[in-house]
N, C-alpha and C positions, 0 to 999 in steps of 0.2 A: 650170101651175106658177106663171107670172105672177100669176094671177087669187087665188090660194091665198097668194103672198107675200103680195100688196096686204092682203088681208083679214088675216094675221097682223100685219103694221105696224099697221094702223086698230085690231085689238086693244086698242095702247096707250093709248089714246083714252078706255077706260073706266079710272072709278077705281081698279076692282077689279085692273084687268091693269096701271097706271101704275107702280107701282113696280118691276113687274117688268125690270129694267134690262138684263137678259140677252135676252131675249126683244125688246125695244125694237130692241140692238143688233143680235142676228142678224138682225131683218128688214129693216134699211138693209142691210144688206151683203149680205143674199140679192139685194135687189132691185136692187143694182147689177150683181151676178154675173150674173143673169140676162139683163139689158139687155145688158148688156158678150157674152152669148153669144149674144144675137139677132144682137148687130150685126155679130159677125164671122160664125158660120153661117149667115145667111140672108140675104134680100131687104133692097134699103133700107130702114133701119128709118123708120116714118112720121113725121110732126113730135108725134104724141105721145109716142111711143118719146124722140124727142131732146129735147123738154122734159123729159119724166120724168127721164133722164140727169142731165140739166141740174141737176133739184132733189136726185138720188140723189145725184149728186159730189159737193153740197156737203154734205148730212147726211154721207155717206162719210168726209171729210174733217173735219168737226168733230168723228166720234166716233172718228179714225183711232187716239188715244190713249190717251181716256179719254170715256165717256160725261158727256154733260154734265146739269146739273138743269134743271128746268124753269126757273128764272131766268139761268142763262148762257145756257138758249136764246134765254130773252127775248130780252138785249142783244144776243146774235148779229142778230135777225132785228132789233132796233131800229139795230143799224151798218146791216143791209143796207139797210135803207128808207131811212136818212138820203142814204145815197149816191145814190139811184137817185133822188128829189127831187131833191138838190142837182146833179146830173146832167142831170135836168131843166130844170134852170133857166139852166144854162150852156150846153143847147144849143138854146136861144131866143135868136135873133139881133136879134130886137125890144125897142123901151123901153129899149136902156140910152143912157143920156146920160154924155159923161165930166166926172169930177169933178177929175181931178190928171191931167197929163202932164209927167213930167222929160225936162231935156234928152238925157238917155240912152235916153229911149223908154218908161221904165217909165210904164202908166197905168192909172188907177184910174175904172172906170164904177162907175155906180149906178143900178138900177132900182127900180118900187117894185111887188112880189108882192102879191099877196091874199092873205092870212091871217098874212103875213109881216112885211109890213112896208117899208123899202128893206133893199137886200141890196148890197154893194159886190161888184165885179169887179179883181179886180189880174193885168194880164197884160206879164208882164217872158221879157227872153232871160239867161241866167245861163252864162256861157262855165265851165262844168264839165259833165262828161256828168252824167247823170239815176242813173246807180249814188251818184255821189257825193253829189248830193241827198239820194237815198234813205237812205244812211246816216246822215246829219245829223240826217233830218225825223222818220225812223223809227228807225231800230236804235240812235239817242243822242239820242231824243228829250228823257230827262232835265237832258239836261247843255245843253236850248236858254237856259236860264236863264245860263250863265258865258257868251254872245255876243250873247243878245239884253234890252238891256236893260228891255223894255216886258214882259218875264218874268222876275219873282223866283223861282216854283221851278216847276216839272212832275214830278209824282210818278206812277206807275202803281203803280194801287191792286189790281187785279187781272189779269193777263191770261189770254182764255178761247183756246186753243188757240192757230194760227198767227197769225189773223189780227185779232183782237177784244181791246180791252185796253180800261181804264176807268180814265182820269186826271182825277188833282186838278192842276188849275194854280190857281196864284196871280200876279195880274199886279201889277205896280208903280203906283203911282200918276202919271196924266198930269203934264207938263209943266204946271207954276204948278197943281198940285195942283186942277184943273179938275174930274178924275174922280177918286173916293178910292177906298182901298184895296176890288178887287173879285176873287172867285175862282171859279171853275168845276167841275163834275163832269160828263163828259163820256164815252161808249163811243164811238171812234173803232175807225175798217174800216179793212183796206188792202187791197187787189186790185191785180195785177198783169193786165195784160191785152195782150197780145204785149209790145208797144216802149213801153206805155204804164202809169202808175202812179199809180193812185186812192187818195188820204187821203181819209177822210170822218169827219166826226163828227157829233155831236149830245147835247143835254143830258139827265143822264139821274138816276135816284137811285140813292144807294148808303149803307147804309145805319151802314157802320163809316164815313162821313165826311158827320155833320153841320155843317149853319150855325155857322160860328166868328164867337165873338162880336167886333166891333168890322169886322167883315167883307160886306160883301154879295154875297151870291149871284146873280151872273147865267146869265145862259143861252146856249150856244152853238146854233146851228143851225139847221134842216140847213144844214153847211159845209163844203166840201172846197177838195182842194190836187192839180191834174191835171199829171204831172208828163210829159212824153214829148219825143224826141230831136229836136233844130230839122231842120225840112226841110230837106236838103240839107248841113246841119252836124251830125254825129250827136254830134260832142266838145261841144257845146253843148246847154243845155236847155231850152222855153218853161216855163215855170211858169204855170199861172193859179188863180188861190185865191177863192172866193168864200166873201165873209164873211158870216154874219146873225148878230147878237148883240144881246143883248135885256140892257144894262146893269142894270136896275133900279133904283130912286131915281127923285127928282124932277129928272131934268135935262132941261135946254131940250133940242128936236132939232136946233138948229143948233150945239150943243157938242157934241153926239153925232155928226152926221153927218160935222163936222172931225176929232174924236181916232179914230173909225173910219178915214177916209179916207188921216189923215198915218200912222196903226200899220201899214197895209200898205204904204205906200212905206218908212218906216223897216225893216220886216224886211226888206224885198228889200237898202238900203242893207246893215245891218248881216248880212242872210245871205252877199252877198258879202266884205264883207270877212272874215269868219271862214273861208270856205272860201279867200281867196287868202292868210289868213296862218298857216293850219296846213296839213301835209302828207297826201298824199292817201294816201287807204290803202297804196300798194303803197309809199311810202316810208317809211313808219313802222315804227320798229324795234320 
């Protein structure tokens, strides 16, 4: 039955069988059914068995709604790669040297990747639990523009099922107008993973939002934002954010590696104050 799914899925594969979008969907979900009845009828399922799962849950899950076209899968599978890099590279304990430490503890490392470039490290404690984060960073992501000022606007230009959305930001211009006006297009992932909470993005094309003139387009990524509950403090949350951003223009890298440096310590400043002078969910009328 297994062997008979698989070769219906791989089907899709050819042109002839591609658009068949019915035939696409029933064999993700055959081939989770099936898994799903190994594992509870029988024998430990092998580590093939539970990778296969692994890759069935998440197709399962992005076609839970609506089948997607071959370019939402793209971005889908362009979020997952950005994260699992940028995850990479945060959990390398080597090369980072610090660039910024405030006297409250927030600080900013920087190391320099291959093919990358320097990448900034921002890791702060944020006395709000990590749901409240979440809300903020995610579910009102729009509205990061009315608190943080180094954001004029963030719009989501499309979003592909739970997890996958593709935003326009535009950020404000540096302090004494160092860096001029710059904007981004961007598919960002979010994953929840037990106690723990992955933003990931990276830069990407979209084609109802071209190059606005008087504007430059730069590039995010891979970057993310690791969100999960302080050892021993769960009402608190560590935040770490690494950033890679590829401004564009002729500017020095030593005015590039300061307005990188000082834009994460300013969001942690102004991330707290917004969260300690608005009300937290369960008080809000």
């Amino acid at each position: 039955m297994l062997l008979a799914t698989f070769k219906l899925c791989a089907g899709s594969s050819y042109r002839h069988v591609r658009n068949m979008k019915g035939l696409r969907h029933q064999a993700v979900l055959a081939i989770g059914q099936e898994l799903n009845r190994r594992a509870l009828g029988g024998p430990t399922p092998g580590a093939w068995i539970n990778q296969a799962r692994r890759r069935s849950s998440l197709l399962g899950s992005q076609l839970e709604d609506t089948l997607y076209s071959d370019q939402e899968l793209a971005y889908i599978q362009q979020g997952e790669e950005a994260m699992q890099k940028a995850l990479g590279i945060l959990s390398s304990r080597e090369g980072w040297k610090k660039e910024n430490q405030q006297a409250n503890g927030d600080t900013v490392l920087s190391k320099v990747v291959p093919d990358m470039g320097k990448v900034f490290r921002l890791e702060v404690v944020v006395d709000q639990p990590m749901e409240r984060l979440y809300e903020e960073l995610v579910e009102h992501m729009e509205a990061m523009g009315e608190w943080n000022p180094n954001v004029k606007e963030i719009k989501v230009l499309q979003k592909i099922g739970k997890d996958t959305v593709i935003t326009h930001e535009l950020a404000a211009e540096s302090a004494g107008n160092l860096v001029g006006p710059r904007d981004f297009v961007s598919v960002r992932c979010t994953k929840r993973r037990g106690s723990t909470c992955v933003l990931a993005g990276t830069a990407t094309c979209f084609g109802e939002m071209p190059e606005q003139k008087g504007i430059i387009r730069g590039e995010h990524g891979p970057t993310c934002m690791v969100l999960r509950p302080l050892a021993g403090s769960p009402s608190k949350t560590k935040l770490t954010w690494l950033l890679s951003i590829d401004l564009k223009g002729w500017l020095p890298k030593t005015i590039i590696n300061q307005v990188l440096s000082q834009t994460q310590v300013d969001f942690a400043n102004h991330l707290r104050k917004h969260l300690e002078s608005s009300p937290a969910p369960d008080a809000r009328c």
